[in-house]
N, C-alpha and C positions, 0 to 999 in steps of 0.2 A: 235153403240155399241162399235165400235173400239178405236173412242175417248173418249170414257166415261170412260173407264178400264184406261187409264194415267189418265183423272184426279181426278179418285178416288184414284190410287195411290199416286198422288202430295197433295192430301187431308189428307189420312193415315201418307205421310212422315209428313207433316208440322203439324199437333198433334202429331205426338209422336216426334216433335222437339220441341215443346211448354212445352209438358208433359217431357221430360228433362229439358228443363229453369227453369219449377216450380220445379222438386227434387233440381234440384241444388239449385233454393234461397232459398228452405225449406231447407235444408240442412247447404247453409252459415248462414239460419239467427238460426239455431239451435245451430253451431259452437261458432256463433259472440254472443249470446244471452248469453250463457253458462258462456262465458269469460268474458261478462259484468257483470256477476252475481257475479262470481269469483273476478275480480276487482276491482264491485263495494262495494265487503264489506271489500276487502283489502284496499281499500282508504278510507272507513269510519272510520276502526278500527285504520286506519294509525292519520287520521286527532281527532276523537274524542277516547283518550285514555286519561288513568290519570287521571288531575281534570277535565277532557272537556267528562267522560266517562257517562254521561248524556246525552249527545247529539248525544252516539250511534244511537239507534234507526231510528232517525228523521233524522243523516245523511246519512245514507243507504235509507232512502225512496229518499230524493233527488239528492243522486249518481246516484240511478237508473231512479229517471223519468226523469233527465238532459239528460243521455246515450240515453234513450227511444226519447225524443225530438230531440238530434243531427244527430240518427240516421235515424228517421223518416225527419226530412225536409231536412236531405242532402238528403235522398235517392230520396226525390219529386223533388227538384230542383237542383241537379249537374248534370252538362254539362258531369259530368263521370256517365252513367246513374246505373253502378251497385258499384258504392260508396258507403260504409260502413262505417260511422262517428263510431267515439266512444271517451268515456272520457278520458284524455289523463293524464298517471298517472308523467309524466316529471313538469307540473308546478304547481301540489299538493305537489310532493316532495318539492318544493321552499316555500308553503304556510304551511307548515305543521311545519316545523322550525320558521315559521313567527309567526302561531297561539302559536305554542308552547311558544315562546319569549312574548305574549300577555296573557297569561294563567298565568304562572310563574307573572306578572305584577299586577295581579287580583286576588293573593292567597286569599283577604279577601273578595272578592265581591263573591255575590252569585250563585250558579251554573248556574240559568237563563240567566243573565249577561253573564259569560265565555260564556255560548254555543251561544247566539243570534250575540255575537262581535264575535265571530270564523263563525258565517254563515254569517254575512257582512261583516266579511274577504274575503270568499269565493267565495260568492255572488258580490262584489262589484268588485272583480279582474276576475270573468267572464265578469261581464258588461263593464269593460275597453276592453275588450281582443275583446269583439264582436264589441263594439264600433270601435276600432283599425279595427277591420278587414272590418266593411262594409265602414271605410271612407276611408281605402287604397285604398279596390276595387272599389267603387265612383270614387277618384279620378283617379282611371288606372294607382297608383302605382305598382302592384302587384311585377314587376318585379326590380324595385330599391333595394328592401328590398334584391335581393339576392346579392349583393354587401358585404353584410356585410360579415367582416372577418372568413374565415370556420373555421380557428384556436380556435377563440374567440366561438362560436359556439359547437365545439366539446366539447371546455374546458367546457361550460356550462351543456352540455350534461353529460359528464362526473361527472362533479359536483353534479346534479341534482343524478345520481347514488350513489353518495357516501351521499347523504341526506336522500336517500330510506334505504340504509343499516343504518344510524343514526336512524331511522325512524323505521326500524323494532327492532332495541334496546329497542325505546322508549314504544312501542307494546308491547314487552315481561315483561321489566322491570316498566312500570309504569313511568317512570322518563325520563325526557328529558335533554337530554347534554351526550357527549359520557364517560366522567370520569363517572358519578352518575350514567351511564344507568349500567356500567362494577361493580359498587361498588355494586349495586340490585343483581346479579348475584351470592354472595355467596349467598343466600339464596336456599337452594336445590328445591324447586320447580320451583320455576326461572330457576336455571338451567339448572333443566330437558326442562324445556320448550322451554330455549333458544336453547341447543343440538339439538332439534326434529327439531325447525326453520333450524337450519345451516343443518341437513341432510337432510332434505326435498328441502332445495334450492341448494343443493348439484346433488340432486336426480335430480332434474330438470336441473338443468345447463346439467348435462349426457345426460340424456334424449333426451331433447330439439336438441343439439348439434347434435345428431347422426339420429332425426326421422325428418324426415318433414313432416310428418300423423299432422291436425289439431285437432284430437281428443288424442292426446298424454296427454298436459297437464291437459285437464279436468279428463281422466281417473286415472293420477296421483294422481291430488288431491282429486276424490272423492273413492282413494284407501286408502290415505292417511286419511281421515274423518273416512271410514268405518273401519280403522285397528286401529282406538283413541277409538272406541264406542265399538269396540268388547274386545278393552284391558283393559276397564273399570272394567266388572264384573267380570274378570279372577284375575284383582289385589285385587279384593273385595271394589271396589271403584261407586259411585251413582255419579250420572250426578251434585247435589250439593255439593256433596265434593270435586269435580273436578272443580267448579267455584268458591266457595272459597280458594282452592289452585292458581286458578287464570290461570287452564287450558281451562277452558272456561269464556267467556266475561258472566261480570256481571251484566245478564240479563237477567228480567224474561222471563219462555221459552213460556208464554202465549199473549207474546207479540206482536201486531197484525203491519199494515203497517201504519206509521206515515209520516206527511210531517212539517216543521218550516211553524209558520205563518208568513208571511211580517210583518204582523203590529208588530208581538210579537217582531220580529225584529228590527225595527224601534224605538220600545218604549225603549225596553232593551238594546240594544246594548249602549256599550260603545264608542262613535265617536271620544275621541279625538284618540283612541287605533287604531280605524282603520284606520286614516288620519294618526299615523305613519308608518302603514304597508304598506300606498300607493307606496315606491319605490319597494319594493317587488311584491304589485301588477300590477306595469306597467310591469315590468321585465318578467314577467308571461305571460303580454300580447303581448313583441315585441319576446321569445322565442317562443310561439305560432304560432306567424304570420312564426316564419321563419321555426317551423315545418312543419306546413300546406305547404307553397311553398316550403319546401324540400321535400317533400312528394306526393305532385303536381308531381314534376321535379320527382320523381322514378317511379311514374304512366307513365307516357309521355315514358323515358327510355323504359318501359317494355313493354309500347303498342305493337310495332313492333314485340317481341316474343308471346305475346297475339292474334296478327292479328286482332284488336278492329277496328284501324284505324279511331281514334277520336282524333278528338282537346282539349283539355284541356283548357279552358279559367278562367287564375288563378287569374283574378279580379273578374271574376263570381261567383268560388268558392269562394273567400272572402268576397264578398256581400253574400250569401247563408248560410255560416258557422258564418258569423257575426251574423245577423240574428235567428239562432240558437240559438246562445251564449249567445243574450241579454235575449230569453224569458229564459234560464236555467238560466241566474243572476238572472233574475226576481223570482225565487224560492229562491235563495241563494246556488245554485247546481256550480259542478265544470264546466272547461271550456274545449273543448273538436272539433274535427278534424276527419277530413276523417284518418283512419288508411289504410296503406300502407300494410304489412301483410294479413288483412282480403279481401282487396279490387281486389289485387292482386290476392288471393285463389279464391276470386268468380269469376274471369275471368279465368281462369285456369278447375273449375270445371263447366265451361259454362252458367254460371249467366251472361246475358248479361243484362237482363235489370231492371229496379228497385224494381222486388222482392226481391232483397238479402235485401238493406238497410230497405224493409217494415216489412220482415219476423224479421228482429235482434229486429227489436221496437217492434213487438210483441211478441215476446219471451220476450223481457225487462219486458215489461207491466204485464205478466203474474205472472214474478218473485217478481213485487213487494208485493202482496196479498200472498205468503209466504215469504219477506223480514225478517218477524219480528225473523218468527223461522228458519228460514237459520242464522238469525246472533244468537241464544242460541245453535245452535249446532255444529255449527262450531269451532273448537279448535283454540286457541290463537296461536299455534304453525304455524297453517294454513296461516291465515293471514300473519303473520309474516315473516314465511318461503316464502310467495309468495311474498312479498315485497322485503325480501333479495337478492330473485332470479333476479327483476326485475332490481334492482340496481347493484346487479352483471354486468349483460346483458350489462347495458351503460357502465359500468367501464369497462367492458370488449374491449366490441366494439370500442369507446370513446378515451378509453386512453392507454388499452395494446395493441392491434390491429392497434391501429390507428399509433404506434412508426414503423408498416412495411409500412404504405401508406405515411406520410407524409415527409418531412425534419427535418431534427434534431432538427432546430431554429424551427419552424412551431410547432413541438410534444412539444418544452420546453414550448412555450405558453400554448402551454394546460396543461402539469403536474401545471406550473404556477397556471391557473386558479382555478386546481381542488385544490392543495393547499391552496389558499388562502380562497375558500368557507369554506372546511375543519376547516382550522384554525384559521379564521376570521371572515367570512360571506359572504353570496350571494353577497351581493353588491359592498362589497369590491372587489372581487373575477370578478365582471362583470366591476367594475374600473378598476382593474389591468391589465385584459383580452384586455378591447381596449385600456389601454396607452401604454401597452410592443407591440399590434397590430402597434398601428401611429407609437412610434417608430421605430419599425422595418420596416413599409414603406418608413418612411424618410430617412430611412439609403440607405435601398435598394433603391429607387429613385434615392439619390444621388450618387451614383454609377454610375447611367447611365448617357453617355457621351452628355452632354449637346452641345459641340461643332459637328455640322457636318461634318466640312469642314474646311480646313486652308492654303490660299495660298497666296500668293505673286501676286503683278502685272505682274512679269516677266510669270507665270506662267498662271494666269486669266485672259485674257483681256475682254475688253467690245467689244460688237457685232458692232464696227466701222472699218470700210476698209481705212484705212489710206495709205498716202504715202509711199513710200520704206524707205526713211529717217525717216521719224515719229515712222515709227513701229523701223527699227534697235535702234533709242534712246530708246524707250519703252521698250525692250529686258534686258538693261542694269539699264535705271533709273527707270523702274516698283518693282524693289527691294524696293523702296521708299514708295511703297503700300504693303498694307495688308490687305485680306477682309479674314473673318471668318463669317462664317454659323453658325447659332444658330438651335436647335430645341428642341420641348418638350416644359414642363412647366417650368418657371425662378423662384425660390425660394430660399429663404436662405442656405437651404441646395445643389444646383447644381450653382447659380450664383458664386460661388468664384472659381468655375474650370477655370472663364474666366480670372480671375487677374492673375493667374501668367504666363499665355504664352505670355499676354501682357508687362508685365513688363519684360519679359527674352528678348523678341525681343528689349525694349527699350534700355535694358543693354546689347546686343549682338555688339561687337567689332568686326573691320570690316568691311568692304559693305558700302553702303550706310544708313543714318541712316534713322528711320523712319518719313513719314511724312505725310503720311493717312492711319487710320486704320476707315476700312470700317466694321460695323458690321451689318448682315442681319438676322432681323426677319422674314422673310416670311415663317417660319416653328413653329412661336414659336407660343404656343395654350393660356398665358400668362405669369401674373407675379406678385409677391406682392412686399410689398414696400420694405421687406429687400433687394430684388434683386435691388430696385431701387435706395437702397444705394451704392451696389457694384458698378454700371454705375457709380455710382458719386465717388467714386474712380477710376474709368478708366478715367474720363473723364479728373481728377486733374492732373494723369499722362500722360496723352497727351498735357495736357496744360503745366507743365514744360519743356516737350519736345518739346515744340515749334511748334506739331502737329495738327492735324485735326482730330477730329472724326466724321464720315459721318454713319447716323442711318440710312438702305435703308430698306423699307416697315416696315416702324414703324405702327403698329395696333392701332388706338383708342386708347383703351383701355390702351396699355401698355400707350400711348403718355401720357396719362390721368395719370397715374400713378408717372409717371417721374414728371409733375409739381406739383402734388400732395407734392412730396420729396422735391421741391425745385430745380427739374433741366428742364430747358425752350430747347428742341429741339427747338422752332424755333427762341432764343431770343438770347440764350447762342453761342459769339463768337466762341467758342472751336469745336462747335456743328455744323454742316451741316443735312439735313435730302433728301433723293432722294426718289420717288414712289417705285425704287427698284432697284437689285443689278446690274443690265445693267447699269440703268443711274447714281450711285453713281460711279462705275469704269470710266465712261466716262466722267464725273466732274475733279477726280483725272487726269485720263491721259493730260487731257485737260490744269489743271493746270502744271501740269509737262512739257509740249511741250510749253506753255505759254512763262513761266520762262526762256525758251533758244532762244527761236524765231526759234524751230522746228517743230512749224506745218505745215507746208505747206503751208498754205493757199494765200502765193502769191508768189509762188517760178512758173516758167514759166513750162510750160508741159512739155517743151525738158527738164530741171532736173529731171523732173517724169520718165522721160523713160528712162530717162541714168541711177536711183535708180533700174530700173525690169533690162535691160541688161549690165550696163555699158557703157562704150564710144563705140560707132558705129559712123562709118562717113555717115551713109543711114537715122539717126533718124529725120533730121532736114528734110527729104523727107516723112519720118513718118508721121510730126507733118504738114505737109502741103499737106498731101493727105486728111486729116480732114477737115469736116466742122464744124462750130462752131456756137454754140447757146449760148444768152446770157437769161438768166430763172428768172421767181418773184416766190418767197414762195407761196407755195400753187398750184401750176401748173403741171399739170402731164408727166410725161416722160417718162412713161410706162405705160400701163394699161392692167390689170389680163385678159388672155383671149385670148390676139390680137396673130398675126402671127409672127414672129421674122424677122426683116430685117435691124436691127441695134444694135454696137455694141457704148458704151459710155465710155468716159476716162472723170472721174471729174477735169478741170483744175483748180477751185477754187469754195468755197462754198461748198453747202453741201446739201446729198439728202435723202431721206431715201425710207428704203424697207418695203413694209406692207400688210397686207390681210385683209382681213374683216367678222369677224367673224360670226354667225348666223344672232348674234342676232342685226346685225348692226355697233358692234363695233369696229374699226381699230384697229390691234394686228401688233406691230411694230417688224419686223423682226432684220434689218441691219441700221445700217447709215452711208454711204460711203462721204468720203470727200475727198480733193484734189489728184488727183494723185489713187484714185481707177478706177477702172474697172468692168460695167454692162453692163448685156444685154448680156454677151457672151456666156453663160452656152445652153443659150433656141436656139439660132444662130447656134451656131455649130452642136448640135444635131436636130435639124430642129423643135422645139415643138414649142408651143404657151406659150406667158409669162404665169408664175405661180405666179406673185403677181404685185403691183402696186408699181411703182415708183413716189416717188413726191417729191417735188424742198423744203426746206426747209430754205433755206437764200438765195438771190440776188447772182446767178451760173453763170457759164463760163462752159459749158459743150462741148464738143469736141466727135462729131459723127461720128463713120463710118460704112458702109451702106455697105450691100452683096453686093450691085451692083461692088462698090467702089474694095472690094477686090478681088472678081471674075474676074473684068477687068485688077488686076494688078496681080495675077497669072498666067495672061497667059501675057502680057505683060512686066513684072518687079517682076519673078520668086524671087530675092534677095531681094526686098522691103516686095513681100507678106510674104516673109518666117520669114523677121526681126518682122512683127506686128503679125504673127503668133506664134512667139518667145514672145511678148510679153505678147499674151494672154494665153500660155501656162503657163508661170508665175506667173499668178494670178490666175491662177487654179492650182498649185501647192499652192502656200500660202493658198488659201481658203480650200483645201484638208486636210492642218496639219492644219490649226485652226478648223475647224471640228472633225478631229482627236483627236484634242487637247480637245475639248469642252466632247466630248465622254466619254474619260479617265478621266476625272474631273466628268461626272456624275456618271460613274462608281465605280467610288474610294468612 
């Protein structure tokens, strides 16, 4: 009995946690229902008014069974399980200007005509829009789409607002275009009409602003209906007087729920009218895609305050809303999206799971079988005023609000936009929006410092252990080099940063002049070809100047590009090309110690040791306490691992230092040539070698062995102390080139 009292209370709790779940989606889909009710006959009356005012009717039935379908299969298949689809009144605003332009076109054609070419307007820029959306989500673009410019976006948002407010002109007065809708307006019943519009969306902007309660706006507007009908008989005014005055839509109030036929469609419709509204209606469908994934990303955002604790998978969604979209084209219905508001409320009011989206489809559903008489009673003002508000709302948001979030440059783009809609058209308006965008990235891009880095050979050297003489020339004639770091992308707009430090160094009086400029890609992501005109002006002034230009980790691609222009890396005398900037600096030094006969590389080991201390009369007891190995390329002289018990002075040739990475491949540290010093680091402090040494040209290499110096500190204190002299030297030098290398990654 003891256990049975928990778990009939675990029973009791989890029903009346269920019986919450259901009020709440009966609740959001009573909210969501209401609003699509509301909506839906503001977007019909939006789209079919004036000469398209025949197609009232039929377009309210398929506002609402489009709404009814978006909301019902997002709510069955999105990954966001209590998702609210609804008809999205942002790219009716862009079709409605469209229809309108197609209307005006077709004054003499028959009304069948107008309204069947306005529903494969509507209809055909759904079916793009869903199309759009399940082959993005196929392909698992979802996320590229959010790249595009927010600026260009807002502008359009913003715009799409100020075609709502054209829109609710066009509602009031009959007449589409904002001069002729203004000129309608003397007429005193218009007037009155238009005033009740602008107060009611007045009324609402207040409202709205100050309640977050979701039943605010409905109880508005159905305060707003119920105070038109009671001031009816008080004026001494009949429901027919009041739709000849054109306070109510012209339609009879016995009007039951209608839908367009396809075929009626198809037969009537005007097609060359609608193949010109096709840019309008892609537009429609890539603002769409980037509401739905802005709307995604605010769901995602607010999970974490929700405590949902779900993934959002926004290809999913756009396969799912796609899907949606085609069957509401397939009626000729508008195109429509999870809203963000509604979706949001049902998680908040504890709608976790996909009753809310079922409960708003049937709410839809029931709306349509009094569609006919919801739209004869509803006041023109109504509509109107709900559309004004709506366009308010993004002009608001969009473009006066958006001057505190954004940059100056950023906000100019969007008044730009909304501008040009305004005063132009959508299209132009969405031209304007991405050419003022590219430029403004080109600009900005090119700002950025395409040079990394800029130094000198005195300054850079490459990873070789040279003699004491070698290096002291190198100190003085590495002036004679010049490597610069590239990074970023190379385009016409950042490549000419590179012309002029070159040409100032060419013409800089002074110094030594130049005679390798070394320039390293291994930072650069690419290039096009204007950039690979600039090279080829660098290269012409290096070749006047008698120079060398050394291209180190030159990519494919760029390479590819270069001969594309007309300039051959591997052909072009002017030209050198190295794997990377190690070995193109150790080309130039190379060449530079060349030209004087101060390499080293056969100068006897007693010069080597009088270059670390100067003249000593002990050195030549130094250079005869050594034993000496003569080495073939490829032979080892060290290897990674072992115990340390020798110490190497390179007397000629040359060897290098290396590791070997995971995955097998040798990563070359050092290359010590004549007159360096190995082996001492691991010796002294007692470790085991840290990398392998191997013989890389026909050596002379000179060993000295713990044994060797252990027996001569206790017997020949002044000889140990002179080679301890000396290897304390080349761990001083190896210390400031490390140092040095530090400060150079650093900078």
């Amino acid at each position: 009995m003891s256990d049975a009292l928990p778990r009939n209370r675990e029973a009791q709790n989890g029903q009346a946690g269920r019986g919450r779940r259901l009020a709440a989606s009966a609740m959001i889909g009573l909210i969501a229902g209401i609003d699509n009710l509301g909506n839906g006959l503001a977007i019909a009356a939006l789209l079919f008014t004036g000469p398209l005012a025949a197609g009232l009717g039929a377009g309210v039935g398929v506002v609402l069974l489009s709404a009814a379908i978006l909301a019902l299969l997002v709510a069955l298949r999105s990954t966001q399980p209590n998702s609210v689809a609804l008809v999205q009144e942002t790219g009716v605003a862009i079709l409605a200007a469209t229809v309108a332009a197609m209307a005006a076109g077709l004054q003499d054609a028959p009304d069948g005509v107008r309204v069947a070419t306005a529903f494969a307007i509507l209809g055909g820029s759904t079916l793009l829009t869903g199309l759009l959306f399940w082959t993005v989500g196929r392909l698992r673009l979802g996320r590229l789409v959010r790249f595009f410019p927010y600026p260009v976006v807002a502008g359009f948002l913003a715009g799409s607002g100020w075609l709502l407010v054209e829109g609710a002109l066009a509602m009031v007065s009959g007449r589409h275009g904002l001069a002729a809708g203004i000129a309608e307006l003397a007429s005193p019943a218009m007037a009155v009409t238009a005033t009740a519009a602008v107060g009611l969306a007045a009324l609402l902007v207040a409202v709205m602003r100050r309640s977050d309660s979701p039943f605010s706006m409905p109880l508005v507007l159905l305060a707003a209906a119920l105070a038109f009908h009671a001031a009816l008989p008080l004026l001494g005014l009949t429901a027919e007087q009041a739709r000849g005055w054109g306070w109510l839509p012209g339609l009879a109030g016995d009007a039951g729920f209608s839908l367009p036929v396809p075929t009626e469609i198809l037969a009537l419709a005007d097609w060359s009218r609608v193949a010109e509204a096709l840019p309008a209606m892609l537009s429609v469908a890539v603002l769409g895609m980037l509401g739905l994934l802005l709307n995604v990303s605010g769901i995602e955002l607010a999970q974490g305050e929700l405590a949902l604790g779900r993934d959002i998978d926004a290809d999913a969604e756009l396969r799912t809303t796609g899907a949606a979209n085609l069957m509401a084209g397939a009626l000729g219905g508008p195109s429509g999206y999870v809203g963000l508001g509604m979706t949001l409320l049902a998680g908040r009011m504890g709608a976790t799971g996909r009753g809310a989206g079922l409960a708003t489809a049937a709410v839809i559903l029931g709306g349509l079988f009094v569609a006919g008489w919801l739209v004869s009673v509803t006041p023109v003002f109504l509509t109107a005023g709900l559309i004004l508000f709506l366009g308010i709302e993004l002009l608001m948001e969009w473009l006066i609000e958006a001057r505190h979030r954004l940059p100056r440059t950023e906000w100019l783009i969007v008044l730009a936009v909304v501008l040009a809609i305004a005063g132009i058209g959508f299209m132009e308006g969405l031209a304007l929006g991405l050419a003022v965008s590219l430029a403004m990235f080109v600009y900005s891009y090119s700002r950025l410092p395409v040079i990394r880095g800029r130094h000198s050979g005195t300054e850079l050297r490459s990873r070789v252990d040279r003699s004491p003489a070698a290096s002291l020339h190198l100190t003085g004639a590495g002036a004679a080099i010049e490597a610069m770091q590239l990074q970023g992308y190379l385009f016409f707009g950042t490549a000419e940063q590179i012309v002029a430090p070159v040409r100032r160094r060419l013409e800089q009086a002074g110094g030594p002049s130049l005679r390798f400029l070394v320039i390293d890609f291994r930072h650069i992501k690419g290039m096009d070809s204007a950039a690979a005109g600039v090279f080829r002006r660098i290269r012409n002034l290096m070749e006047a100047a008698g120079a060398t230009l050394v291209l180190s980790a030159l990519p494919a691609a760029v390479a590819e590009t270069f001969r594309n222009s007309g300039l051959d890396p591997d052909r072009d005398p002017v030209l050198r090309r190295a794997p990377d900037l190690d070995h193109a600096l150790e080309s130039c030094e190379e060449a530079l110690l060349a030209e004087t006969g101060r390499d080293g590389g056969d100068a006897p080991l007693l010069r080597h040791l009088e270059g670390m201390t100067g003249p000593h009369p002990r050195l030549a007891d130094a250079v005869a306490a050594l034993d000496t190995l003569h080495m073939q390329p490829d032979e080892l002289l060290i290897r990674a691992g072992e115990a340390a018990s020798d110490i190497f002075i390179i007397g000629s040739g040359r060897v290098k230092v290396q590791i070997t990475l995971p995955d097998g491949r040798p990563l070359r540290l050092r290359t010590m040539t004549a007159g360096a010093v190995v082996g001492e680091i691991a010796l002294l402090l007692g470790q085991t070698r840290g990398a392998d040494v191997v013989v890389e040209a026909p050596s002379t290499i000179h060993r000295l062995t713990a044994a060797t110096l252990a027996r001569l500190e206790r017997e020949d204190p002044e000889l140990a102390l002179l080679l301890h002299r000396i290897l304390a030297t080349t761990l001083a030098q190896k210390v400031t080139l490390a140092n040095r290398v530090i400060e150079q990654a650093a900078g």
